[in-house]
N, C-alpha and C positions, 0 to 999 in steps of 0.2 A: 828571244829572252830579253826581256828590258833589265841594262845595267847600266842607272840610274843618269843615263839622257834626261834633258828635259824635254818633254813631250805636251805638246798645250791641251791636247783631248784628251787627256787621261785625267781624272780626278785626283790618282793615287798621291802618295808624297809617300814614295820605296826607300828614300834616304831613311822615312821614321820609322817605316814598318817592323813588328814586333814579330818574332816567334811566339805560337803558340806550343810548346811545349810538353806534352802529353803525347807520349809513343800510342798510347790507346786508341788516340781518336785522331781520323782522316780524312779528308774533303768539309773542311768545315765551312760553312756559311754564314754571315751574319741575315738575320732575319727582323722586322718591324713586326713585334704585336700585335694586330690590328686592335683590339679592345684596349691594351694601353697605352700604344704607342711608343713601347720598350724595346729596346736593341737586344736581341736572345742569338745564341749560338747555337743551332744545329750539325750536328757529325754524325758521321761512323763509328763506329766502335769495332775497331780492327781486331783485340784480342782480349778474353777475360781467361786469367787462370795459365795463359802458356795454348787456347784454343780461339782460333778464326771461330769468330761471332758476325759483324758483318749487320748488324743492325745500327738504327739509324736512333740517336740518343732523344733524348724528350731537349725540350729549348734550355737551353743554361744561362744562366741572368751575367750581363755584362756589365761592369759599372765603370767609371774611370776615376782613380789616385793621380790628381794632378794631369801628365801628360803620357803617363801608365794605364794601360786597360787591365781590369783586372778582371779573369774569367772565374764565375764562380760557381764548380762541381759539386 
């Protein structure tokens, strides 16, 4: 588990990283558009209603507020 070493092969910057927040959705990806070239986020969808669903969400549009990503459902 990386706790926030610096590491020169990793791209990440863990110090900045955000919570995605949404009990619903799990294993999220960020994904490139290929036709626009937009950052979209793909998940799971752990539960609707109180019931294991377990499918995989359509792309969700990512934008950024400043140094804030804002995901948008």
């Amino acid at each position: 588990m990386y706790r926030g070493r610096e590491v020169a092969d990793r791209p990440y910057d863990i110090a900045g990283a955000q919570v995605i927040d949404d009990p619903s959705l799990y294993v999220g990806k960020f994904v490139t558009e290929r036709d626009s070239g937009e950052t979209k986020l793909l998940a799971f969808v752990h539960d609707r209603d109180g019931a294991f669903v377990g499918e995989i969400t359509d792309p969700y549009a990512v934008t950024w507020d400043g140094d804030r990503l804002l995901l948008h459902l």
